[in-house]
N, C-alpha and C positions, 0 to 999 in steps of 0.2 A: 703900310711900311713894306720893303723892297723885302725885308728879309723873312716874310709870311707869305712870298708868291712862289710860286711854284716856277725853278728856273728852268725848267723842263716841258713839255708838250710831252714825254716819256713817263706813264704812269709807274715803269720801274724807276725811274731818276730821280735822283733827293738833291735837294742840297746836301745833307750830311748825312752817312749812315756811323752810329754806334753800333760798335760790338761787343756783348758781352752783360749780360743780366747782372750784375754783383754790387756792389755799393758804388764802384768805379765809372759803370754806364748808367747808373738811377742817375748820380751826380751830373752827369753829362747831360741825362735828358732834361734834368730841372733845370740847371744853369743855361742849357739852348733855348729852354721855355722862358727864362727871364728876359734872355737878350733878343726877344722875339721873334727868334727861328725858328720856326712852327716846323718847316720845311725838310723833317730828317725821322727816320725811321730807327729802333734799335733791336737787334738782332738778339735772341737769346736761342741756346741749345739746345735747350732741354724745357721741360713740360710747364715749366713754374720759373720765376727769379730765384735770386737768394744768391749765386754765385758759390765762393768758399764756404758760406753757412749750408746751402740745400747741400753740399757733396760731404762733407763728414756732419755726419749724425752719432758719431761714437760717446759709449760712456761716458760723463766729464767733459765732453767734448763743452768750451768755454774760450772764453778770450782771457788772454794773457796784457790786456790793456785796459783799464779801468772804465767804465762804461761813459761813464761823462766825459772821458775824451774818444772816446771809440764809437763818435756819433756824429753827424755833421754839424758844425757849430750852429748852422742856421736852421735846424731841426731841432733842438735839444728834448731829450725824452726825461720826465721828470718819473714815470711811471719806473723806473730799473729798478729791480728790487736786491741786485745785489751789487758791490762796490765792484766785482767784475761779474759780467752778464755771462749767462751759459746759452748754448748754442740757439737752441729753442725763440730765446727772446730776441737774439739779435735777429733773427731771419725775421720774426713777426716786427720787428723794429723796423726794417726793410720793407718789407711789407705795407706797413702803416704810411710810410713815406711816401713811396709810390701812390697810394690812393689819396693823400692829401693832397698831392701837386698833379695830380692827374695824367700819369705819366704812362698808363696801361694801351688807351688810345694809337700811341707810338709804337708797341711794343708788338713784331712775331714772335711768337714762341714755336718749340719746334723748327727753331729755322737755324742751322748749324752754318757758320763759315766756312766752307771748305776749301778757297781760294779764295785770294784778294791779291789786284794785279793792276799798277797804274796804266794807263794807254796812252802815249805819249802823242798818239792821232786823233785821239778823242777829249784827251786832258781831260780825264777821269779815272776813277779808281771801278774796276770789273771785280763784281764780289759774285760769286759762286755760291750758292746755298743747295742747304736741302729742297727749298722750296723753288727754284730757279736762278737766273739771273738779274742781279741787280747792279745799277751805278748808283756813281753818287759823285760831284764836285771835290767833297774833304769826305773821309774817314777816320773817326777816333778807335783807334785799337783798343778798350775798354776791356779785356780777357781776364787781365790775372794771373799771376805769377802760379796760386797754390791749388790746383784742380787736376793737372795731371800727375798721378804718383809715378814716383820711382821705382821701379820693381827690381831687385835684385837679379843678377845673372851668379846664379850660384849652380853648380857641378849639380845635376841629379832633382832637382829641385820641383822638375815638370813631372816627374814619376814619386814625389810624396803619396804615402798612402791614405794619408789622414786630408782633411779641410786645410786650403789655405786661402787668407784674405788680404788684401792691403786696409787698415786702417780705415782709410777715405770710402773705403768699399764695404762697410760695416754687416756683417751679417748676424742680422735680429734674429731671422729665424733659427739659429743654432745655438746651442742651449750649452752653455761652456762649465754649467756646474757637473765636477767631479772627474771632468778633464784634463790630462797633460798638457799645458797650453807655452809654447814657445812661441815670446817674442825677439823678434828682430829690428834693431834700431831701440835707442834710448834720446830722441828727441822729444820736441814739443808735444806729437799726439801723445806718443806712449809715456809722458810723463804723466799726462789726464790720465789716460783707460786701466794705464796698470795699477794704480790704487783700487782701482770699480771695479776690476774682474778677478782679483788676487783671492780675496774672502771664497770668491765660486769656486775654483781652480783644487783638483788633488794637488796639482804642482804646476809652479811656474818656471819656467827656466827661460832667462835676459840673457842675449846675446848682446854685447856691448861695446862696440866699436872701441871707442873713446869717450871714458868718463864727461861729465856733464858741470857743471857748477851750476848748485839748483840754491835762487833766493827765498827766504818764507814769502808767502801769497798774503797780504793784508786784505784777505779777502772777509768780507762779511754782508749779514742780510742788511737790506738799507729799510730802517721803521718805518711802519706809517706816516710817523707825525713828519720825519724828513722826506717823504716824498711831497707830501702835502706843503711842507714849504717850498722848494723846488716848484710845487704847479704856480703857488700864488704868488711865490716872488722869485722869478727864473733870475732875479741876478744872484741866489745866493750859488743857485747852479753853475752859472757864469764863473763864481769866486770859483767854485771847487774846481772846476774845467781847468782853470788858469793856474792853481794850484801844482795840479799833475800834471799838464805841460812842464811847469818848471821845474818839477823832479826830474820827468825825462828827457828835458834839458841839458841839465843836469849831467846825467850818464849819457847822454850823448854827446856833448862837450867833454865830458871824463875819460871816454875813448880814445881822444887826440893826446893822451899821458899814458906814458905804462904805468909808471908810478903812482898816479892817482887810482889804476884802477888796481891796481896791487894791494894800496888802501883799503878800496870797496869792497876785492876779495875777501878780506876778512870776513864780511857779515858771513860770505856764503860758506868758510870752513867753520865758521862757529852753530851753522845751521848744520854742516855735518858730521859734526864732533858729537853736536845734541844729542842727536837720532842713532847713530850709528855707532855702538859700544864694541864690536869687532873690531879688531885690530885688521884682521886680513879681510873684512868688507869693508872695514873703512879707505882698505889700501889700494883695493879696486875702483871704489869710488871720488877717490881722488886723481881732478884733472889735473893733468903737466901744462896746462897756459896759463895762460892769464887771464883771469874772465873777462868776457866781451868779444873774446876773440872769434868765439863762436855766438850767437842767439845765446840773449840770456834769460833762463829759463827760471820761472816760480813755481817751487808749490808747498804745501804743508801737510800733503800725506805720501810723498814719494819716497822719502828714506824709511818713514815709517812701514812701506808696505815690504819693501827690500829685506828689513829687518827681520819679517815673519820666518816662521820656521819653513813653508811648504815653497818660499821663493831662493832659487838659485841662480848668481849671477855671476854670468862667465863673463871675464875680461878677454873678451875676444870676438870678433868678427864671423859671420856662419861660412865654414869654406864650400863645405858638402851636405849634400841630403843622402842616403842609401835607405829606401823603405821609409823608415817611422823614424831611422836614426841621421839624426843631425850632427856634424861634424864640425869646430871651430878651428879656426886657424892654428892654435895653439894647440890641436889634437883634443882637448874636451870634447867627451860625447855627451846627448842625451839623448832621452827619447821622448816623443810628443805626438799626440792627437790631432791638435790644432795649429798650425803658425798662424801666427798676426805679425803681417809686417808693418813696423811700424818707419819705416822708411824716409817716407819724408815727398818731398817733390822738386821738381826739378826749376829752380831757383836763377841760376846762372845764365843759361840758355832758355827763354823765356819759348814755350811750347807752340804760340803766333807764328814765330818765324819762322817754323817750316810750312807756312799758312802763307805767307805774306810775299808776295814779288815785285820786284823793282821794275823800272822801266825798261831794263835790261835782258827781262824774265828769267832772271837771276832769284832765288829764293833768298831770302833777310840771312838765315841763318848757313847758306852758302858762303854769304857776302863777307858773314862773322867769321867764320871759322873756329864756332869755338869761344868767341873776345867779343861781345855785344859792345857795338858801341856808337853814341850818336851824340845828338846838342841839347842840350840841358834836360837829357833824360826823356824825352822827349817827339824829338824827328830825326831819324836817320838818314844815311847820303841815298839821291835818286828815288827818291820814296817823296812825289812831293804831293802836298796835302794832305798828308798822311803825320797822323800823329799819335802816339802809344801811351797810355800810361801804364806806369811802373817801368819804363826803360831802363837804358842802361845808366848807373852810377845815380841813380836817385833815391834808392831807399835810405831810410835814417830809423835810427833805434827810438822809435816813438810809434806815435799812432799812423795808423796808415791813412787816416782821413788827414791829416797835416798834409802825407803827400796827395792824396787825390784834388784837396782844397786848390793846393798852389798849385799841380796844373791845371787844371779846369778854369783857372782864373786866366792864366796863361793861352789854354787853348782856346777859349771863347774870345779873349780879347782879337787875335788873331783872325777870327770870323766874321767878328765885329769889324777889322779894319779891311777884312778882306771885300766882304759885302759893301761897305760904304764906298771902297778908294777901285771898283769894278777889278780886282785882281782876281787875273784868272788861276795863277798857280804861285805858291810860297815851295820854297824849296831851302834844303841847307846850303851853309855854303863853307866847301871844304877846307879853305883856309881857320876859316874862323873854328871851324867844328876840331881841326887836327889842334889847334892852341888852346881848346878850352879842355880838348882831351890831355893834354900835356897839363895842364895846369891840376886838374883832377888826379892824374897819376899822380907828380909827387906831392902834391897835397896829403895821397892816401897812403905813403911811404910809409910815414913816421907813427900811422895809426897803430891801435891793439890789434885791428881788424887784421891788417899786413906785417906785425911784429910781433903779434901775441903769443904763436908759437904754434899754432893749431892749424889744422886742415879743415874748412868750413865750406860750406856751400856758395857764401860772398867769392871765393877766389875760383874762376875757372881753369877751364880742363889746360890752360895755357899757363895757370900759373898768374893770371893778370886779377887784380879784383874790379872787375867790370860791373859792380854790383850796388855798392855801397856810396852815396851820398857823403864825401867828407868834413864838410861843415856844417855849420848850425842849422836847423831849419829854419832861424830866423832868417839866414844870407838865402837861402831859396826860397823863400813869401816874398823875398825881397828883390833877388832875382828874377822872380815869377810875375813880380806885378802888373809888368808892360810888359806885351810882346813888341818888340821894338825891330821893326822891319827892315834896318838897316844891316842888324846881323843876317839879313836871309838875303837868299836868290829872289827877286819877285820880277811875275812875269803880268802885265796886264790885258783885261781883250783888246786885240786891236782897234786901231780909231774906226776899221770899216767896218767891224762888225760893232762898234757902238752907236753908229749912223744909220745900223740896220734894225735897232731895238724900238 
């Protein structure tokens, strides 16, 4: 078959390079291995896979998405032992995957992207590494939204006297019992770590931007005897998968309502009514939107650890550091040993694009300004053969394997047409790309995401939410099915050089 030879005489030249070691390039390199493209190499940064799992190893550190849908559907792991998986197992879940479909073969490690750059005299994508230079015909951008953190620019901050870490940067070797431990940011990580390290801590003191709406975690150990069915009869696996899809469904459909999710808020003030018998902690910890508007977060020992006597939480942002003493916006001081910032990462503006260069040698995120934006989340303008996941406007409040699924379906099919029908380059094509951005927009007008009330990491620095998927994930499996070559630019080899093959 045409698409296991080597379209190259250049021992650097692939047919496709993946980048990016995480569940996003493992998927890519099985799914090229199905459609029998042997032909393509995938790039990882660092010494091992795992992507978002190898980089935070924090306390608690767990998924906020149920394991039986936080898996690939055509891998299902019946071994999970708990209804959400902690960090440890997803990575060995990854892990496992990779050496069943034998995907190691494929894989430099150690080999960082440092540029990627299409050649419009070459029609090929120029990839820069650690390791050297490589082409490649197509590139999947395979990165990842959550690996590079956001670190605070706060007044004085570089002259703390004590330890300070980000989250994703977790430092085991420091011994945080009996410590003054300030954290910064009350998102996702810090809503794991701060229950695991409060018990250690003389004092905690939260600095807290903007309260949170936090749901109970219906989290628990999954028995024996239910794993053991799941091995012997994976459709009962299948049921449950299908299950918690249509929860998250669900609230993800619920989004496109304020009013419905105004409804759903309830559970989350009767979870902080429970917990939280202060009047002036509960007044702090009360958000002003609408949940959804931001990342809806679970757990069932975060109020609880809030509540202890040795944690203090300030309603307010860190303006200043001076020595040990941290200063909030609202003038609250404290004093601390340790910061953990619990920050978060940079979401909007996706960290590739200051990686990534058009034919132009314009940089992606020059190109942005700020406002990501492309075709069906997917391929951006002058960028051709080049394809991202987690682009712009494609995330959805579900499993993140939903979206990797539906492009991956999408970009192999694409390969598959491209290899069979001799096309030399796919590209977008700007009409179509500006009408489906228009339609995305007001589509995401009416959302919670865009009316909720809230400042989130969905809206960027412009103000646009260039971030968020506004329909079902069902209309994107379905959208995704066929890559359908009429929406694109396509350019074929010419008849002379096919008379030359």
């Amino acid at each position: 078959m045409e698409a296991n030879n080597k379209t190259n005489n250049d021992p650097n030249f692939y047919r496709v390079i993946v980048v990016g070691g995480g569940f996003a390039g493992v998927g890519a390199a099985i799914k090229l291995k199905e459609a029998g493209i042997e032909d393509f190499i995938l790039l990882e940064k660092a010494h091992e896979m795992g992507g978002v799992w190898r980089e935070n190893t924090y306390p608690g550190c767990a998924c906020d998405v149920p394991s039986a849908l936080y898996s690939y559907s055509f891998a299902p792991n019946p071994a999970w032992s708990r209804v959400f998986a902690e960090q440890k197992e997803i990575k060995q879940y990854l892990f496992d995957v990779v050496k069943h479909y034998d995907v190691m073969p494929h894989v430099r490690l150690n080999c960082e992207a440092l540029k990627a750059q299409w050649c419009d005299v070459e029609n090929c994508w120029i990839i820069q590494t650690a390791q050297g230079e490589l082409r490649s015909q197509f590139a999947i951008l395979a990165c990842g939204p959550m690996h590079e953190p956001v670190l605070p620019k706060v007044k004085g901050i570089e002259d703390f006297k004590g330890e300070i870490f980000h989250s994703s940067q977790w430092r085991h070797d420091l011994d945080l019992t009996g410590k003054r431990v300030a954290v910064i940011g009350t998102g996702a990580s810090a809503v794991q770590f701060v229950p695991q390290i409060q018990p250690l801590v003389e004092n905690l003191t939260i600095f807290q931007r903007t309260a949170q709406w936090i749901l109970p975690k219906s989290d628990m150990p999954l028995v024996k005897p239910l794993r053991t069915l799941f091995k012997l009869l994976p459709i009962t696996q299948q049921l449950m998968r299908g299950s918690v899809y249509g929860i998250f469904e669900t609230i993800n459909g619920g989004i496109q309502s304020t009013a419905a999710m105004r409804e759903f808020q309830k559970l989350a003030q009767w979870h902080l009514n429970h917990y939280i018998k202060d009047k002036i902690l509960r007044a702090k910890l009360t958000p002003n939107f609408i949940i959804g508007c931001k990342r809806i977060l679970q757990s069932n020992n975060w109020y609880p650890s809030l509540a202890q006597p040795n944690v203090d939480v300030i309603a307010s942002g860190l303006a200043e550091v001076q020595g040990n003493v941290l200063i909030a916006s609202n003038g609250e001081r404290a004093e601390a040993d340790v910061i953990i910032l619990g920050t978060g990462f940079e979401i909007a503006e996706p960290p590739i694009a200051n990686r990534v260069y058009n034919r132009f040698g314009q940089r992606m995120s020059e190109v942005w300004q700020g406002s990501p934006e492309g075709y069906m989340g997917t391929m951006v303008a002058d960028c051709p053969n080049g394809f991202l996941m987690f682009g712009p406007n494609v995330a959805v409040s579900s499993s993140a394997f939903i979206i990797i699924e539906a492009q991956l379906n999408y970009i192999v099919d694409a390969l598959k047409q491209a290899i069979e029908l001799d096309i030399q380059t796919i590209e977008t094509d700007p009409f179509v790309m500006q009408l489906f951005n228009e339609k995305v927009q007001a589509a995401l007008q009416k959302t919670v995401w865009n009316t909720g009330g809230c400042q989130s990491y969905f809206i960027d620095r412009n103000g646009r939410n260039s971030t968020v998927w506004p329909w079902t994930t069902f209309k994107l499996k379905e959208q995704m099915h066929r890559f359908n070559l009429e929406e694109y630019r396509i350019d074929y080899h010419a008849e002379v050089e096919k008379a030359d093959l």
